[in-house]
ROPAVO-871401 format. One record per residue (C-alpha): residue in three letters; x, y, z. Coordinates in steps of 0.25 Angstrom, whole numbers, padded with zeros to 4 digits, always signed. Example, Ala and Ser with C-alpha at 12.3 -4.5 7.8 and 13.67 -1.06 7.14 Angstrom:
! ROPAVO-871401
ALA+0049-0018+0031
SER+0055-0004+0029
This chain:
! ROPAVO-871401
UNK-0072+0030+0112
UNK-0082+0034+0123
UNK-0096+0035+0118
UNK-0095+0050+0122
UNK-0083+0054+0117
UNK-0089+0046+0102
UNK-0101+0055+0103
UNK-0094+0068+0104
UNK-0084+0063+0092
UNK-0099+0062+0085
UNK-0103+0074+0090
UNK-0090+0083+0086
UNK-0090+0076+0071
UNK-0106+0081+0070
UNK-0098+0095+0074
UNK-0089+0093+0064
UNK-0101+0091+0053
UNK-0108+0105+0056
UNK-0105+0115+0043
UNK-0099+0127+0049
UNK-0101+0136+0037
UNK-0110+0131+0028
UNK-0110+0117+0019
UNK-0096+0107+0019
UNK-0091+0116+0031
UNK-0090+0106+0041
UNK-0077+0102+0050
UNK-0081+0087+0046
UNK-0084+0091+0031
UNK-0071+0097+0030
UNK-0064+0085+0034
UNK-0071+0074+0027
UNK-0068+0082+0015
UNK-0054+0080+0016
UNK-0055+0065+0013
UNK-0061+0071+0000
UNK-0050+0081-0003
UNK-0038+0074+0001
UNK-0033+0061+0002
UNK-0020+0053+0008
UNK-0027+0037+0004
UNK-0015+0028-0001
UNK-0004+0036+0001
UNK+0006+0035+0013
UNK-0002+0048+0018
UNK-0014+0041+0019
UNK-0014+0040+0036
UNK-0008+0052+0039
UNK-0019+0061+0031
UNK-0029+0053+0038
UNK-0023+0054+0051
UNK-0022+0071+0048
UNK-0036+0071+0044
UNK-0042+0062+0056
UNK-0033+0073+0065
UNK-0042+0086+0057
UNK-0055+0078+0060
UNK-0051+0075+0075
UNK-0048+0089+0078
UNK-0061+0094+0069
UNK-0068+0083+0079
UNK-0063+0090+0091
UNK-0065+0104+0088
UNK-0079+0100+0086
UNK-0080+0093+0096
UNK-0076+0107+0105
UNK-0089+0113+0097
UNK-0096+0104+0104
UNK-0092+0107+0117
UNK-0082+0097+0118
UNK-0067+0097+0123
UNK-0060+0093+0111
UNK-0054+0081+0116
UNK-0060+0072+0107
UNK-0052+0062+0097
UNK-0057+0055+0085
UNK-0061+0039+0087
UNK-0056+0029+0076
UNK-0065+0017+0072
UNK-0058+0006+0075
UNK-0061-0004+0064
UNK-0049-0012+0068
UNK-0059-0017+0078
UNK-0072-0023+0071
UNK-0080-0018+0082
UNK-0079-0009+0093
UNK-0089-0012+0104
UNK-0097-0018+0095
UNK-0095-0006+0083
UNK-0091-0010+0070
UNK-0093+0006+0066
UNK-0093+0017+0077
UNK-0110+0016+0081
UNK-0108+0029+0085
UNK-0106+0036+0070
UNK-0119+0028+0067
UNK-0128+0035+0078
UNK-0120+0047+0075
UNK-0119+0050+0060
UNK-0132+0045+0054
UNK-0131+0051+0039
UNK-0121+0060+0046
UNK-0131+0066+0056
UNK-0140+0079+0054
UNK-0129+0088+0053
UNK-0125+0083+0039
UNK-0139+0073+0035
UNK-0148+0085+0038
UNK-0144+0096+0048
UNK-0134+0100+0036
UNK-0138+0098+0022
UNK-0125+0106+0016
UNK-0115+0097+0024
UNK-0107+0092+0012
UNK-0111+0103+0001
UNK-0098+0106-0006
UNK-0093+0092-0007
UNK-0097+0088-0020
UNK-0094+0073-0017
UNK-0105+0073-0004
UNK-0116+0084-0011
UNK-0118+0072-0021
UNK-0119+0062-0010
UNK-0128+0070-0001
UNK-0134+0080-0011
UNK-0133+0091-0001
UNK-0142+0085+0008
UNK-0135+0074+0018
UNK-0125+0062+0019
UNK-0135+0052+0015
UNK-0126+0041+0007
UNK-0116+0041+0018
UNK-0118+0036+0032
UNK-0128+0025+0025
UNK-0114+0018+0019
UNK-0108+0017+0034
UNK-0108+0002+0034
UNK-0115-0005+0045
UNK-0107-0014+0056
UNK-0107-0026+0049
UNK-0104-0023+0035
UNK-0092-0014+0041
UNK-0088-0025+0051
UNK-0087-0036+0038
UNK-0079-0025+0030
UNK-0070-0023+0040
UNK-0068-0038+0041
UNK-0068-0039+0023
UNK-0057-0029+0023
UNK-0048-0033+0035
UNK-0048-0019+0039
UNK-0043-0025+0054
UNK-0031-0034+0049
UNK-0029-0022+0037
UNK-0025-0011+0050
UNK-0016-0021+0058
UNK-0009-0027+0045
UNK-0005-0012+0042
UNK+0004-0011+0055
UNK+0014-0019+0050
UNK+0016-0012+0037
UNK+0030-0008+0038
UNK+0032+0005+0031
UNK+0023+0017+0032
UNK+0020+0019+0017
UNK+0015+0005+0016
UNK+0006+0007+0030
UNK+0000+0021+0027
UNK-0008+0018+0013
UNK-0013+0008+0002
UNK-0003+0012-0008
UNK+0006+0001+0000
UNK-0001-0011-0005
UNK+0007-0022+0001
UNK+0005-0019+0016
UNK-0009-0016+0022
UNK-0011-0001+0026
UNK-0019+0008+0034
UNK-0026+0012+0023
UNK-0030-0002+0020
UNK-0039-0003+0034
UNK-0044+0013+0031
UNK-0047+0008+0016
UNK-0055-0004+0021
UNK-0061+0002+0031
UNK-0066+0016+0024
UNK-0074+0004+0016
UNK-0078-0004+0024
UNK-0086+0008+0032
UNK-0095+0011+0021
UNK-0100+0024+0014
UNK-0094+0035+0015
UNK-0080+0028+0019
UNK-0079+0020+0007
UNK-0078+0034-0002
UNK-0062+0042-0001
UNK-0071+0056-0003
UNK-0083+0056+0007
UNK-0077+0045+0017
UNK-0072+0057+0027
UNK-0088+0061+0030
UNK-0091+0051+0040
UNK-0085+0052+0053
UNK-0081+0037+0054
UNK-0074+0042+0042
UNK-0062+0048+0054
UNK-0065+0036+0063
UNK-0061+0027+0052
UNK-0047+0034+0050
UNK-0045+0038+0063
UNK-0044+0021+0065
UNK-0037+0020+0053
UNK-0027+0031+0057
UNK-0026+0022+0071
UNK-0021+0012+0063
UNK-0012+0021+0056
UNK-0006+0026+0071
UNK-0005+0011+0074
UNK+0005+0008+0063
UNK+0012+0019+0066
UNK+0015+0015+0080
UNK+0018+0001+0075
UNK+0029+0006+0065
UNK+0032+0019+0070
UNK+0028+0032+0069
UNK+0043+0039+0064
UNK+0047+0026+0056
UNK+0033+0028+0049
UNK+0035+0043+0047
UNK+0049+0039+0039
UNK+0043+0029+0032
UNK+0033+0039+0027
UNK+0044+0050+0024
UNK+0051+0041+0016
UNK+0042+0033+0009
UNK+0036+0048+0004
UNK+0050+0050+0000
UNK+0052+0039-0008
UNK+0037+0043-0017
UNK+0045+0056-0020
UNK+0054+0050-0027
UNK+0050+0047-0042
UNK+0048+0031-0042
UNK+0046+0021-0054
UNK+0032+0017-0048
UNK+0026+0032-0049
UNK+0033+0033-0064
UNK+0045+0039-0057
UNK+0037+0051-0051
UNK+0037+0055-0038
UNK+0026+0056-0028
UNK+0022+0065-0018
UNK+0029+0064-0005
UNK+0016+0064+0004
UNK+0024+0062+0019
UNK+0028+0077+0017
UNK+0012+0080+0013
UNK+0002+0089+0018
UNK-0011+0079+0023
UNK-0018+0090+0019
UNK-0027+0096+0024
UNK-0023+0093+0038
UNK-0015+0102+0048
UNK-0007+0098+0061
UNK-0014+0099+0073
UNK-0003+0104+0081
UNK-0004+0118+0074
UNK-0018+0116+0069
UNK-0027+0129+0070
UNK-0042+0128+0066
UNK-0043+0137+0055
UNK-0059+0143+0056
UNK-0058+0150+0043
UNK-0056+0137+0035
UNK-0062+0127+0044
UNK-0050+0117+0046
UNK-0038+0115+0055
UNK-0024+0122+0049
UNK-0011+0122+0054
UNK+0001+0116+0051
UNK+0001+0105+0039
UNK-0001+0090+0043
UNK+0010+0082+0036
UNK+0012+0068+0035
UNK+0022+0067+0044
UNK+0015+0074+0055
UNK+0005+0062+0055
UNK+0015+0053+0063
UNK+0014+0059+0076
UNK+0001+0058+0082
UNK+0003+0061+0095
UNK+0007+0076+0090
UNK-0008+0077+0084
UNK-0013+0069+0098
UNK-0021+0060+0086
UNK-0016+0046+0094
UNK-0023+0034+0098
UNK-0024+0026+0109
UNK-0025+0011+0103
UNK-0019+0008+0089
UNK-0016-0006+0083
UNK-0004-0013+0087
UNK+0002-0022+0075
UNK-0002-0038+0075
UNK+0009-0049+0075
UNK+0012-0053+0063
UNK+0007-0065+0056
UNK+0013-0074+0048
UNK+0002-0078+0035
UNK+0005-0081+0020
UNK+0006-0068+0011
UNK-0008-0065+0007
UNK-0015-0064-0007
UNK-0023-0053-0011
UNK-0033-0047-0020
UNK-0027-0035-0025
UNK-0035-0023-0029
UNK-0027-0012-0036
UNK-0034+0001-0036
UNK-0031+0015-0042
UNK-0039+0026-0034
UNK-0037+0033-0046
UNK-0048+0029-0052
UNK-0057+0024-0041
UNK-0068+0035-0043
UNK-0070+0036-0028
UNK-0074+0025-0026
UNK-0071+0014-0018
UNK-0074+0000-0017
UNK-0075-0014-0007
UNK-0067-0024-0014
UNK-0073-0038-0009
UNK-0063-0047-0012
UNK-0065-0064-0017
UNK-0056-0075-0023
UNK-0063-0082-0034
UNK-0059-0095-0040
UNK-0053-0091-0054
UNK-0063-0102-0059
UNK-0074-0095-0054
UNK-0070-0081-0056
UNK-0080-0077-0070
UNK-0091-0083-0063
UNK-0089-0076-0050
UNK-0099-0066-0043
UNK-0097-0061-0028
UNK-0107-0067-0020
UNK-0120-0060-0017
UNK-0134-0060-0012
UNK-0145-0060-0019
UNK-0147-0044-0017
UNK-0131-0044-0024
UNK-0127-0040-0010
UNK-0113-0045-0005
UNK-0114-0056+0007
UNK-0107-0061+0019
UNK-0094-0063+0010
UNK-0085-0067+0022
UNK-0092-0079+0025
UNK-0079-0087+0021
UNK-0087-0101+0019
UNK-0096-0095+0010
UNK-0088-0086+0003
UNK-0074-0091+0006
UNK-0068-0081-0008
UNK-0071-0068+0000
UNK-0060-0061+0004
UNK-0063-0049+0007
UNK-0063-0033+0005
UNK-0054-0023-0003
UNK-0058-0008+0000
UNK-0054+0001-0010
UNK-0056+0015-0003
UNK-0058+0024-0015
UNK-0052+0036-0018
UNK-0056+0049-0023
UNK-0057+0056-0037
UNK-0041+0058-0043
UNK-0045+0074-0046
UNK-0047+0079-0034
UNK-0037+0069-0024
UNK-0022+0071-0027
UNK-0019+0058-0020
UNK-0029+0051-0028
UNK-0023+0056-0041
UNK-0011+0048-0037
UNK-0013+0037-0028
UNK-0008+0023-0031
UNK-0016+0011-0034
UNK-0017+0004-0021
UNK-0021-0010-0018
UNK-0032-0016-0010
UNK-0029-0030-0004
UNK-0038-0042+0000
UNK-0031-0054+0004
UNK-0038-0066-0003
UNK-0030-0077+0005
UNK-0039-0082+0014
UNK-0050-0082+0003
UNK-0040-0090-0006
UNK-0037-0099+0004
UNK-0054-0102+0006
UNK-0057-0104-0006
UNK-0044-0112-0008
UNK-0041-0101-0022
UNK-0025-0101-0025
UNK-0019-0089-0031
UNK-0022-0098-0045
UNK-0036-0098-0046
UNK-0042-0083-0039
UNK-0047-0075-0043
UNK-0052-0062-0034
UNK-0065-0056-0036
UNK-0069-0045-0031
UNK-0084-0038-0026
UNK-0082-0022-0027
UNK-0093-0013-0021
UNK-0090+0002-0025
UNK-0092+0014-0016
UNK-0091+0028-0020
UNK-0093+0042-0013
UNK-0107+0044-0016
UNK-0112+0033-0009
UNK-0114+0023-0021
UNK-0110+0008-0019
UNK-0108-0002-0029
UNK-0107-0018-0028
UNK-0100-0028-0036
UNK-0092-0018-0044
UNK-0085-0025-0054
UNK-0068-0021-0051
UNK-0069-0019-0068
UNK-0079-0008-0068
UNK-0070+0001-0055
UNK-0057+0009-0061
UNK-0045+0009-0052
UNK-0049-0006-0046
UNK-0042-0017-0052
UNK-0047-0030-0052
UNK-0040-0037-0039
UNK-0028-0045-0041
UNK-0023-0058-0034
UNK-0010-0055-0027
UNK-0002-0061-0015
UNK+0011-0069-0016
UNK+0017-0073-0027
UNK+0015-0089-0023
UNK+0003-0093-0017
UNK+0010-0104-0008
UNK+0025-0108-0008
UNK+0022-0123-0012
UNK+0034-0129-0021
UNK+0031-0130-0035
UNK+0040-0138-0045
UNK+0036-0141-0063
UNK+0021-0142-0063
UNK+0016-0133-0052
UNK+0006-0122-0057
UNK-0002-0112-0053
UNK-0002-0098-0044
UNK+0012-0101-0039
UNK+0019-0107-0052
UNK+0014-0095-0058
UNK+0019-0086-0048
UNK+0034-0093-0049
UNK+0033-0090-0063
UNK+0029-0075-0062
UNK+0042-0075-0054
UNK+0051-0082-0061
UNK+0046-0074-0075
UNK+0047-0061-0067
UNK+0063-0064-0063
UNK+0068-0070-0077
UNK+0069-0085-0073
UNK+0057-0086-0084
UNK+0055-0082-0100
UNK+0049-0068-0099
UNK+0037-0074-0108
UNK+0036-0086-0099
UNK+0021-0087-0095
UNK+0015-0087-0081
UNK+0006-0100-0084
UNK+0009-0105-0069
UNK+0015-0119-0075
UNK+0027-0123-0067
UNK+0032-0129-0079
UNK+0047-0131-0086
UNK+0048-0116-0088
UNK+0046-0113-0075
UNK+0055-0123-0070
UNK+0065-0118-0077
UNK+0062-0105-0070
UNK+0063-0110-0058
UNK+0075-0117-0061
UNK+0083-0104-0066
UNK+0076-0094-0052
UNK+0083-0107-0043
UNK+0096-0106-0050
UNK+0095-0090-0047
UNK+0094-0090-0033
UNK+0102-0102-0029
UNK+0091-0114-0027
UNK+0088-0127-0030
UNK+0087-0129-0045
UNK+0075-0138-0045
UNK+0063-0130-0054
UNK+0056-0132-0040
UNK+0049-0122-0032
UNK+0051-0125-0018
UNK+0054-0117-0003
UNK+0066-0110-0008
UNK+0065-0107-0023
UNK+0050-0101-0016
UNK+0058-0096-0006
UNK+0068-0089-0016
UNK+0057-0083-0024
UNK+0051-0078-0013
UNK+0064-0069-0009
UNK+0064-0056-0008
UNK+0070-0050-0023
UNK+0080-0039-0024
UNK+0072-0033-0035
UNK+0062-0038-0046
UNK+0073-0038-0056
UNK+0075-0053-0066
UNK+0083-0064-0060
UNK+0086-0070-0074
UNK+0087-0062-0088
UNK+0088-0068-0099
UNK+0096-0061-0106
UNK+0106-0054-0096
UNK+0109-0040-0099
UNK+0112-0031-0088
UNK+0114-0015-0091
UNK+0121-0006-0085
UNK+0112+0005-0081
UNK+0124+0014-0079
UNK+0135+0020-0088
UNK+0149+0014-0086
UNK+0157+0022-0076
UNK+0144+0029-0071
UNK+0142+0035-0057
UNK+0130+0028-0049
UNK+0123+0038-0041
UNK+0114+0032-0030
UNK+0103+0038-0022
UNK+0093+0033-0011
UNK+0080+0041-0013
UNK+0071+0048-0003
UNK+0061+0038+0005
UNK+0072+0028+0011
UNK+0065+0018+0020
UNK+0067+0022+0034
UNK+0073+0009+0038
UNK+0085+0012+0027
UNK+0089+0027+0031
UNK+0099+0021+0040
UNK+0103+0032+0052
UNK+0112+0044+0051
UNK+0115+0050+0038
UNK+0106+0046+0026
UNK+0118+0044+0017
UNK+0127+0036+0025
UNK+0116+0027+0030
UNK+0102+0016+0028
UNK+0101+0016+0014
UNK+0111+0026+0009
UNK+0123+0017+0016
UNK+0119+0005+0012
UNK+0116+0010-0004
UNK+0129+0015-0002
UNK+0136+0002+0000
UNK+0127-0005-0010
UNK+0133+0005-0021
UNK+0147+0003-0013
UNK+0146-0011-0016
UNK+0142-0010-0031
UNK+0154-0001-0032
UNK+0162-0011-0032
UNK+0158-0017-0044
UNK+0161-0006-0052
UNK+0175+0003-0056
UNK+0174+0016-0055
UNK+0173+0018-0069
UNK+0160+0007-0070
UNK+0150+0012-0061
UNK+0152+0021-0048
UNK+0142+0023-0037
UNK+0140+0036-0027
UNK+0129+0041-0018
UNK+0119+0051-0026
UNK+0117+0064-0019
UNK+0103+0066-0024
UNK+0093+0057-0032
UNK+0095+0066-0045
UNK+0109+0064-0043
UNK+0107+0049-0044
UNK+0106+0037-0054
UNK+0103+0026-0046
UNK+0090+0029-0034
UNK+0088+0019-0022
UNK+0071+0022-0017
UNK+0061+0016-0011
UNK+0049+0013-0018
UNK+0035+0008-0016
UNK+0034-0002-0025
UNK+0047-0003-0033
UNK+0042-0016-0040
UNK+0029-0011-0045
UNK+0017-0006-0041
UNK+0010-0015-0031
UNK-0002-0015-0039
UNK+0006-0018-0053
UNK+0013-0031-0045
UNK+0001-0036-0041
UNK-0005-0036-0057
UNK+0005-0039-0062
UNK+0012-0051-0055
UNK+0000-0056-0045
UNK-0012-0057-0053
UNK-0013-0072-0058
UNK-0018-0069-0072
UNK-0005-0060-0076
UNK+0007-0064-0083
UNK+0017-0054-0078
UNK+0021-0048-0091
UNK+0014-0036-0087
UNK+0025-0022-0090
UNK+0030-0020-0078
UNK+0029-0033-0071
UNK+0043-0036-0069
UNK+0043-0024-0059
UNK+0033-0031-0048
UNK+0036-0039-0036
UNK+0031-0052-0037
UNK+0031-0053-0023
UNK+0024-0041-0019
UNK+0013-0049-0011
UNK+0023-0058-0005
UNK+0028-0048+0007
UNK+0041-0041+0008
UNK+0052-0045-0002
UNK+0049-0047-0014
UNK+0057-0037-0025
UNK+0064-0028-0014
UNK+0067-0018-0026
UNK+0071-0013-0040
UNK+0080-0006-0050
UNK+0074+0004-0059
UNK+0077+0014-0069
UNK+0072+0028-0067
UNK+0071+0035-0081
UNK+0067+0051-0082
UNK+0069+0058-0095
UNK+0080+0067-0095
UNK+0088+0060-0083
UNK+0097+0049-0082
UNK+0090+0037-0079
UNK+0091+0032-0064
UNK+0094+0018-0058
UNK+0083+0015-0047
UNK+0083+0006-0036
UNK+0069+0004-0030
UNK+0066-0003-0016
UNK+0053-0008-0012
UNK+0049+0000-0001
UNK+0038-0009+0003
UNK+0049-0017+0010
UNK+0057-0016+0025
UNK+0070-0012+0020
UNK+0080-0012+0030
UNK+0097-0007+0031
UNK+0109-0017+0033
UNK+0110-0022+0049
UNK+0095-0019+0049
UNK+0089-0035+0054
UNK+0077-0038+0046
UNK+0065-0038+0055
UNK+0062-0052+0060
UNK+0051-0058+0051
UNK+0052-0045+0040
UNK+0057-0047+0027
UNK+0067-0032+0028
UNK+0077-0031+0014
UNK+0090-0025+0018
UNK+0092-0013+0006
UNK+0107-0013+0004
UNK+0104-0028-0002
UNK+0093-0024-0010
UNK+0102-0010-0013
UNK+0114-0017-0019
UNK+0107-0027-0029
UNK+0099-0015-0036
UNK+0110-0006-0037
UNK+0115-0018-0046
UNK+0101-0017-0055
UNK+0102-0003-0054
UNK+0118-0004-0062
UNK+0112-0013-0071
UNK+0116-0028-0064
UNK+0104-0038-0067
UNK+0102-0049-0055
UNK+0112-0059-0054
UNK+0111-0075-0054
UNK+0118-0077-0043
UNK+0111-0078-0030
UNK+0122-0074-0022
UNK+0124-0060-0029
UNK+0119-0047-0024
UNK+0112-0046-0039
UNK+0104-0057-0037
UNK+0089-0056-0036
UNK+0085-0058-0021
UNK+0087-0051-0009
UNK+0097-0057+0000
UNK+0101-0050+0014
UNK+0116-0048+0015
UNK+0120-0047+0003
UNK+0127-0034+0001
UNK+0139-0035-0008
UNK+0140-0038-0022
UNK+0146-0051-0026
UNK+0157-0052-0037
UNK+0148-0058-0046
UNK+0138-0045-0044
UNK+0151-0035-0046
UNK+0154-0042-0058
UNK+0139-0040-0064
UNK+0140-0025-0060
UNK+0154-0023-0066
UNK+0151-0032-0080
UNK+0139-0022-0082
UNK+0148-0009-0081
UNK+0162-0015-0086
């Protein structure tokens, strides 16, 4: 932006601050509030109120801007932190020279500036915005930040996300989203970014999103902006259904929400009275089209190649906004030799300041940064009150690979600095002391490295084949996880390579690794020892199927919903079982509605578990995965697509007919029969997965034979039902 037009932007926010009736009655105070009043963080909402809210500044901006005696035409800049410097500007000069504790109009000029907002009277006690500018990091601490928290390659990696849930917000914690750069970056500004409740006070504050929103734009040209717009609408619908993860309670369908307080421009009016624009509502799906609010930029990101590189390993934070207090914290992030983990202290100087930690010689265990962007208190945020636990990653790879650490003996460790709203800092917080932080796990894939392993193998990856193994039946459900490949395990190995068809060595080589690493149909056992399937039907029953609301978009098919995508291929799925059966065992039929039905097809988030709960429970190398629950999670969650592609589940509600679930992870690229998997994309077909959990939903366990449609992996093709399968189905119900 020209040096003129940057100082008249300046001038036009200095407009903005002037109370116009006496104290907090500024065009600038009433929007930083709303940061305060509302919220839209971790939830699939989370850029498109932001990107309303940057529209209500820019068009505050210009009418100030007009007061001045300017024309108007005048757009809001964005910082663009996706360069490290700008001729020669790590952070914008100008909003130095400009805002010094805010200028006189709010340090001096205007004492009563933030009188009736409690949160600021105590920072300022009426008199100026003392503790804030001051905490504006200065250009190297921000450039090292930004370089700790990989804010760059965090923005690019989040163009590739394929679905829009998973792009828009840190409640998808598989794939990098904009809100991971926003969440870095609010952090690694400094004071007051680093706090949910005062961050909207500093102008850089709109810049910051502004770039943030670019990168937003970016993806959105990079996947499309109507495919995006049905992801959103049907990823909403699926949440209103009541789900297994949310104790079978529905949420909020947020695409058909309000962003409050916001209103469209097209039919905006500037209401004098109440000091704000109004108008028509700004809903969600108005936010797709920028053009119609002429919020558009000239240059956005374009997508990089992709690379091929080893699935990483992680520290995994998990943290429950909850309980955060407000506040937020810097998670500096180091992989420790378990030998050496009690004795470890982060290294210091002799004032207990931090050093030049990414001097990889000297200290070869530092990884990096986790920002934790804090949120605000549960009684006065709705969204607050129920937000997820979200995840903050660091990879750890590279850092492993320094200091020559394998999954066997790291340990992470961790350097917290605190920050609150009123300004306070604290270093060296122990993660103990901080509720709604856990202590970080170590996460990745399930084996550290595909090297064969035969009787006499330990370590990270024996105990991993065992986890595996225990979790699918080929092993005593109280054998331990000691990480011995001993006679037990041999045996183990023995019985999963008689399953699925392979060599009967013991041995671990290319293929059985090959074959473990398979996509599953489900997280279902392999081998039960003792067999006993149950019908989960009453002889001569009526199966009444439905598909729920929030169908992928790449499975609605074309035409009529009911004879096409999804719908026709569930159809020939339950067509197929049919034949299994006599009309007096078992019939099937289309439902006409959901509470007509007894047997729902959905989409769900994490049908396996709570990302968060897979992680404890089956990643961390101190547990033994006895843990209630445990059976449910993917033990290759961190592996990429694949993995468990689905379940089968029993909704129960008192007072109603219990109901047969079949639940697909939406996480993956589903895609129809005669739709060619993309090159170099692992995309399941649904009408395979379909057919195998209808069995599981009639009560048919998986079968021993590789070649039937009720064994346990994922096979493209296979898409009729074997005699061997009829037989188990019809035995159940004869």
């Amino acid at each position: 932006m020209p040096e003129d037009e940057a100082k008249r932007v300046c001038a036009a926010i200095h407009k903005m601050m002037e109370n116009e009736s006496g104290p907090g009655t500024s065009q600038f105070y009433r929007i930083a509030a709303y940061h305060d009043k509302h919220c839209a963080h971790g939830e699939e909402t989370f850029p498109g109120w932001h990107r309303a809210y940057l529209l209500d500044f820019e068009r505050t901006m210009r009418r100030a801007d007009i007061a001045n005696g300017g024309d108007g035409n005048l757009g809001l800049p964005f910082w663009d932190w996706t360069r490290t410097k700008i001729n020669g500007q790590v952070f914008p000069t100008i909003l130095r020279e400009q805002f010094p504790n805010f200028g006189g109009k709010m340090k001096q000029g205007d004492p009563d500036f933030f009188k009736g907002f409690p949160k600021f009277e105590s920072i300022t006690k009426g008199t100026e915005y003392a503790h804030v500018n001051y905490g504006i990091y200065d250009e190297r601490k921000i450039e090292k930040k930004e370089f700790r928290y990989r804010v760059i390659q965090s923005a690019y990696d989040c163009l590739d996300t394929n679905e829009h849930w998973k792009a828009a917000s840190t409640r998808n914690g598989r794939s990098v989203s904009v809100e991971n750069s926003h969440n870095s970056m609010h952090m690694a500004t400094g004071d007051p970014l680093t706090a949910v409740p005062i961050a909207g006070f500093h102008p850089v504050f709109y810049m910051h999103h502004c770039n943030v929103d670019r990168v937003y734009e970016s993806y959105l040209q990079a996947q499309g902006f109507e495919e995006s717009k049905a992801e959103f609408a049907a990823t909403q619908k699926s949440l209103e259904q009541p789900n297994k993860m949310n104790n079978w309670r529905a949420e909020d369908n947020r695409f058909d929400a309000w962003l409050e307080p916001f209103y469209l421009p097209e039919n905006e009016k500037y209401d004098d009275s109440q000091k704000k624009f109004v108008g028509k509502k700004y809903m969600c799906q108005d936010t797709f089209d920028t053009k119609a609010t002429n919020f558009v930029y000239e240059d956005t990101l374009k997508p990089k190649p992709s690379q091929m590189r080893q699935m990483p390993t992680y520290a995994l934070y998990v943290c429950d906004v909850k309980k955060l207090k407000k506040k937020s914290y810097e998670l500096h992030t180091f992989v420790v030799d378990k030998a050496n983990a009690d004795s470890w202290k982060a290294p210091l100087n002799a004032d207990g300041e931090t050093l030049d930690w990414d001097d990889k010689a000297t200290y070869p265990g530092y990884c990096g940064l986790g920002a934790v962007f804090g949120g605000k208190d549960t009684s006065d945020c709705a969204n607050c009150s129920t937000r997820k636990p979200f995840l903050v990653r660091v990879e750890v790879t590279e850092a492993m690979t320094r200091t020559q650490l394998t999954r066997d003996n790291t340990v992470i460790k961790c350097y917290a600095i605190e920050s609150d709203h009123d300004g306070n800092h604290r270093d060296g917080v122990d993660l103990d002391e901080i509720d709604g932080l856990d202590a970080p796990s170590l996460v990745g894939p399930l084996f550290e490295n595909k090297e064969p392993m035969k009787e006499g193998a330990s370590g990270h990856n024996a105990r991993a084949l065992q986890k595996y193994l225990k979790k699918f039946g080929y092993m005593d459900p109280d054998s331990k996880l000691d990480g011995d490949f001993g006679p037990k395990t041999v045996a183990a190995v023995k019985k999963f390579q008689k399953m699925t068809g392979l060599k009967i060595d013991g041995e671990v080589g290319p293929r059985t690794f090959g074959q473990i690493m398979s996509a599953r149909l489900d997280g279902d056992l392999d081998v039960v020892a003792n067999p006993n399937s149950t019908p989960k039907y009453k002889k001569g029953s009526t199966v009444k199927w439905f598909i729920e609301d929030g169908l992928p978009n790449n499975l609605r098919g074309h035409g009529d919903g009911a004879s096409t995508g999804a719908n026709k291929e569930a159809a020939d799925c339950f067509a197929e079982w049919s034949s299994a059966f006599d009309d007096a065992d078992l019939k099937f039929e289309a439902a006409t509605s959901k509470a007509d039905a007894n047997l729902c097809i959905r989409w769900a988030l994490n049908p396996n578990g709570a990302l968060a709960s897979n992680a404890q429970k089956h990643q961390s190398e101190g547990g033994d995965d006895n843990t209630a629950g445990a059976h449910e999670a993917n033990l290759l969650v961190f592996d990429g697509p694949g993995g468990e592609l689905a379940r089968s589940c029993t909704r129960e509600e008192a007072g109603k007919p219990d109901v047969q679930c079949i639940l697909c992870d939406r996480h993956e690229e589903w895609r129809l029969q005669g739709t060619k998997e993309a090159a170099g994309k692992f995309q399941p077909s649904f009408r395979e997965v379909c057919l195998h959990e209808i069995g599981h939903c009639l009560g048919i366990e998986h079968s021993a034979d590789p070649a039937n449609v009720m064994a346990p992996y994922y096979v493209p093709g296979r898409l009729a039902l074997t005699d061997a399968d009829k037989a188990l189905g019809s035995k159940l119900y004869e």
